[in-house]
N, C-alpha and C positions, 0 to 999 in steps of 0.2 A: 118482625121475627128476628129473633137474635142471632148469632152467627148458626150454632147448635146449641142446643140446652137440651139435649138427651130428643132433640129431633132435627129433620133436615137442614142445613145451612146451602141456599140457593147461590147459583153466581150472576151477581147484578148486570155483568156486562152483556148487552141486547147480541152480541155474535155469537154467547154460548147460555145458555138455557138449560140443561136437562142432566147437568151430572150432578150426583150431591158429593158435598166437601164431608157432609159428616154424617154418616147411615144407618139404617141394621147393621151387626158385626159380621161381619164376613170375611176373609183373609182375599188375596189378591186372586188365588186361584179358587174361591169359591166357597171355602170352608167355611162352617160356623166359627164366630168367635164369640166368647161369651166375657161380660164381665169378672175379672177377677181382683180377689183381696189382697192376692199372693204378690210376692217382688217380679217386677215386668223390667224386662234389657231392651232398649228401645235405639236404634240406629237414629242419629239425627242428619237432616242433610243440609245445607244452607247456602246458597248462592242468588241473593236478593238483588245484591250491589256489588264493591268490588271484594270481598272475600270470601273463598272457596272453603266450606269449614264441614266437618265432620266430626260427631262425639258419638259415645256410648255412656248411657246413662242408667242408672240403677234406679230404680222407683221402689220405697219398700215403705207400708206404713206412712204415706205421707212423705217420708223422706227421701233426698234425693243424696243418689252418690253419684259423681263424675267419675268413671273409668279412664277418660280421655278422652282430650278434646285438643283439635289439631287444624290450626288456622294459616292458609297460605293466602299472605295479603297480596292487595296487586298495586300498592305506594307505587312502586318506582316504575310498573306501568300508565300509570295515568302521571303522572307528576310532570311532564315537560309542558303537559295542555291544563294545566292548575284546574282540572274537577275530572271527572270518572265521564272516561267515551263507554256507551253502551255495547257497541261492535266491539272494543276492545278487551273489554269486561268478559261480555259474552264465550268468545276467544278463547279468554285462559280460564273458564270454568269447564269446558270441553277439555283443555289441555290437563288442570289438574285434579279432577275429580277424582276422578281413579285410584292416584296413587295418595291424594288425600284421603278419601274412605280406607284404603290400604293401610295406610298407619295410625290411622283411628282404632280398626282393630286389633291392629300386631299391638299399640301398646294397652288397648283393653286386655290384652293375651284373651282374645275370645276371636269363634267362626262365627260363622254366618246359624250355625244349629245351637246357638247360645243364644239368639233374640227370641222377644216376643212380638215382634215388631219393626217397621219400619217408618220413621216420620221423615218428610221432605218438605222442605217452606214453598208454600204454591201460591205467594204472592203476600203483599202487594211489594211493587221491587221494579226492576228493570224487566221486564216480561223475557228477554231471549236469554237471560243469565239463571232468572227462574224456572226455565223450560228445561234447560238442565240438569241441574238438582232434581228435579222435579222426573224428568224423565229417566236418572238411572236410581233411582228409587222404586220408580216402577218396573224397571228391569229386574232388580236386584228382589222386590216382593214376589212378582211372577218366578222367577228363578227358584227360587227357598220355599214359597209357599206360603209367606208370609203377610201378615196384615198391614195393607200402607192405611199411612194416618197422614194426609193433604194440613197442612198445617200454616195457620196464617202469622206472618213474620212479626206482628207487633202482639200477637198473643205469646208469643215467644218469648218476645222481652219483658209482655205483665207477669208472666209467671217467673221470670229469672232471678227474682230474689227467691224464690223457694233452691237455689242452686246451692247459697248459701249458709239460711236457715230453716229451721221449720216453722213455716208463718200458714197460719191460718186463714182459711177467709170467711168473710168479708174482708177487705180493704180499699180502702181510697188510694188513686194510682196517682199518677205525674208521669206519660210517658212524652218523655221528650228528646228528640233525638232530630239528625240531620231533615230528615222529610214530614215530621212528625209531633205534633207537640198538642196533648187534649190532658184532661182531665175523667179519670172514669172511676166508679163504680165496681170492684170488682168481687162476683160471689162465685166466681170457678171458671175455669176453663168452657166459653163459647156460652156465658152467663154475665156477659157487660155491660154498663151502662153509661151513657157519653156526657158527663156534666158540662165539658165546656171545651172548644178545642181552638186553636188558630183559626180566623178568619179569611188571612192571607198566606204568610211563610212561617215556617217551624224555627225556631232558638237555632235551629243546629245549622241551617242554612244560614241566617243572619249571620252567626260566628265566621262561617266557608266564606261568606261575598263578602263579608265587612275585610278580613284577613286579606283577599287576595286584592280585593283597594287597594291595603297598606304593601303591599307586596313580599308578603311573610308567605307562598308557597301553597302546596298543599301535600297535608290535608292541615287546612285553616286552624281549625279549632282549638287542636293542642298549640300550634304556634304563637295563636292570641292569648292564649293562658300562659305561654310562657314568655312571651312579651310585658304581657300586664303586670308580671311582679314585677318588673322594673318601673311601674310609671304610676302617677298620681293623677285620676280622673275628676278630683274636685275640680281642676281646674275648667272643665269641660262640660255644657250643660246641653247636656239631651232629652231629646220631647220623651214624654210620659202619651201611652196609647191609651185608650178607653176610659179614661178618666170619669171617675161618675158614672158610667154604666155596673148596671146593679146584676150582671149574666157572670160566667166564670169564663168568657174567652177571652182570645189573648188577639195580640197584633204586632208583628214585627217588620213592616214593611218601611215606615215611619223613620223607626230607627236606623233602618239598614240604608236609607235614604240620606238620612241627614250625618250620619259616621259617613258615609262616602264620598258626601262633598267637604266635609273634614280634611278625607286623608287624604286630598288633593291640596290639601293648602299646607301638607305638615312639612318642616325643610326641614328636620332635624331625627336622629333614633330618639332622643325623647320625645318628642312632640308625638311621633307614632306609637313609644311605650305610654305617654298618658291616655292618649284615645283608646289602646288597647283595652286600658283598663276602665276607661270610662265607659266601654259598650259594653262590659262583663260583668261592669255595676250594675247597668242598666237592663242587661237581660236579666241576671238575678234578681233586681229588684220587680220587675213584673210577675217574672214565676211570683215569686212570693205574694207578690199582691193580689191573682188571681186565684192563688193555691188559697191562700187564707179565706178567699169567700165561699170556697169550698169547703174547705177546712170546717167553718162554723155551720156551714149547712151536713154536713154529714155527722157530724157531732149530736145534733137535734134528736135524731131519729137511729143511732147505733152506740151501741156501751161497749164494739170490740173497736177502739179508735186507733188503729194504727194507719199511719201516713208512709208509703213506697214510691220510690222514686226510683225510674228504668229507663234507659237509652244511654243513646252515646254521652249526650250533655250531663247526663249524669255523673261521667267521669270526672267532669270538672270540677276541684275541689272549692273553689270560692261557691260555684252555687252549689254543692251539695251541703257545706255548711249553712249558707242563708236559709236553705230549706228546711235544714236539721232545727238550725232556732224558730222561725216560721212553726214548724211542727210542736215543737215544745210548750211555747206560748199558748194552744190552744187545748195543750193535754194529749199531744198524741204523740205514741211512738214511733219511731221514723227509722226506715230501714233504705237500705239500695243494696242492688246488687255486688258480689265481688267487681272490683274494676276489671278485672279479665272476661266481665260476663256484663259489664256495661255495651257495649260494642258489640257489634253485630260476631256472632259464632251459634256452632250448630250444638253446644249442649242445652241452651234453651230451647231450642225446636223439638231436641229428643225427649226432655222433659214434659213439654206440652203435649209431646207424642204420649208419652206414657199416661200422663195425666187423663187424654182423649182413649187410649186401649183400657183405661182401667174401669172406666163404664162405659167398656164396649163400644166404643165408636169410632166406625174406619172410615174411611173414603172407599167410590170406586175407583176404578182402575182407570176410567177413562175421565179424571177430573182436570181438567186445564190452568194451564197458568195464567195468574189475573195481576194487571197489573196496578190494579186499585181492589181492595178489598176493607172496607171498613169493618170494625169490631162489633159497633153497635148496628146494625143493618138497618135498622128500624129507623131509628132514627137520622140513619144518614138517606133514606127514602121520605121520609117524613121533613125532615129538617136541617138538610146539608149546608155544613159548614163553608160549602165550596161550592158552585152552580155545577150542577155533574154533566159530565162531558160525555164523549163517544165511550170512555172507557168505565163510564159509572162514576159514582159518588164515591168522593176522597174519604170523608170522616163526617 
């Protein structure tokens, strides 16, 4: 079963069983809610990892407008322990929600009697930072009377390139981001299909652990990217993962391995500007090599061939190019998100909200926060990418 596809989306994890993510239309306090064609104002809420985010979005005709969108990062809370404390995360999602969602609205210049809706990302993330978001979303739907839409944080990000154009679907994804990195299928909102995902670690993580080796800080990723324009990776030869396997997934554990024992040996800022740039060759070059047997296989069987590329590693411009040529080579157009909409923020959750209220599909009120929630369900039951743990299957 797919997440929802105009029916139930279950929650995998064996401590919670019985609410649905995606249901009949019902508003929070009981109402019918029906499908509609008209323009939907949809509250987004976001608090997966470390930023506290809040938008208002316009859904009209397929197209999406941003009212506002208001991101209060938490860098210089996590930055002395080089990666994200979950307690401390958690923390300042309680501290700024409020007045995050507060100026979401004042600069929508819109109330609370101007939505059609309310979405909150209810996983997969840090579960106590999720429970926030999550929990004054439902405050704020009970309160107004309003429809919450339980929304899962990397449908968030497949849909974020509709933020900012009007893209049709079908399309072939690439979401790759710090926890995150698959290959899907995509024909709508809570309509996935998982062609190939990580077996081990996500791009975005390799970038984080590779960086804070070199001792470039956090958060890694952009540091490494702006390292590596100073350094020449030819000189630097790193393993190639899955060679000759004929599947579309990926592997980066390999490399985050052998860059590590590198950047123990490097005695100079160049030596660490080449390796920079020699793992951002070599992440790029995988994406692409993985993306392209996708590539040809969805080409076979679809005449709308457009190629999307979503997550934070999207931001990165050396692989968003590789991918853009990648894409061309096999006939397909290739989009990403605005760079403001690569990185985790709540106007793609209000988006997918919208997307999810516009055929009628809410959450109940009592749906929980899950810390693992895969796109394609079915096949992450079927055929996980990851051995599933207490907390359910990754991807």
């Amino acid at each position: 079963m797919s997440v929802a596809h105009r029916s139930p989306g279950r929650y995998l994890d064996p401590m919670e069983m019985s609410a649905d993510y995606s249901s009949g239309a019902k508003s929070a306090t009981g109402r019918d809610v029906l499908p509609r064609p008209g323009p939907l104002t949809v509250l987004g809420l976001e608090t997966s990892c470390d930023e506290t985010a809040a938008s208002v979005v316009r859904l009209t005709s397929g197209r999406a407008e941003v009212l506002s969108s208001v991101v209060h990062s938490q860098i210089d809370d996590h930055a002395a322990y080089g990666g994200v404390v979950p307690e401390i995360a958690a923390r300042s999602h309680v501290e700024m929600i409020a007045e995050v969602t507060r100026r979401a609205m004042a600069e929508a210049d819109m109330g609370y009697d101007g939505l059609d809706g309310i979405a909150a990302t209810a996983g997969p993330g840090l579960v106590g930072g999720v429970m926030v978001g999550l929990s004054f979303g439902k405050a704020a739907a009970l309160a107004r009377g309003l429809p919450l839409v339980a929304v899962n944080h990397l449908e968030g990000h497949a849909v974020s390139a509709r933020l900012g154009a009007e893209v049709a679907y079908p399309f072939l994804l690439l979401l790759v981001s710090g926890g995150h990195c698959q290959l899907l299928e995509v024909r709508g909102v809570g309509d996935m299909s998982r062609i190939g995902a990580t077996i081990d670690d996500a791009a975005g993580e390799a970038f984080d652990k590779i960086a804070k080796a070199l001792g470039l800080g956090y958060p890694g990723g952009p540091a490494l990217e702006r390292l590596a324009m100073q350094g020449d990776g030819s000189k630097i030869d790193l393993p190639r993962a899955l060679l000759g396997r004929k599947d579309c997934d990926f592997s980066f554990s390999g490399l985050k391995t052998a860059a590590f024992r590198i950047a123990q040996t490097c005695e100079t800022e160049q030596d660490k500007a080449d390796l920079a740039d020699a793992v951002q060759n070599a992440i790029a070059r995988q994406l692409s090599d993985r993306s392209e047997r996708a590539l040809a296989a969805y080409a076979e069987t679809h005449e709308h061939r457009l190629f999307v590329v979503a997550g934070g590693v999207a931001a990165n411009k050396t692989i968003r190019a590789t991918l853009q040529a990648t894409a061309a080579k096999h006939g397909f157009d290739f989009l990403a998100p605005p760079m403001a909409y690569c990185t985790d923020n709540a106007a793609m959750i209000a988006l997918a909200g919208a997307e999810r209220l516009a055929l009628g599909l809410t959450s109940d009120i009592d749906v929980v926060a899950r810390p693992r929630w895969p796109l394609d369900e079915a096949r992450a039951l079927s055929d996980p990418s990851h051995k599933p743990g207490r907390k359910g299957a990754k991807a």
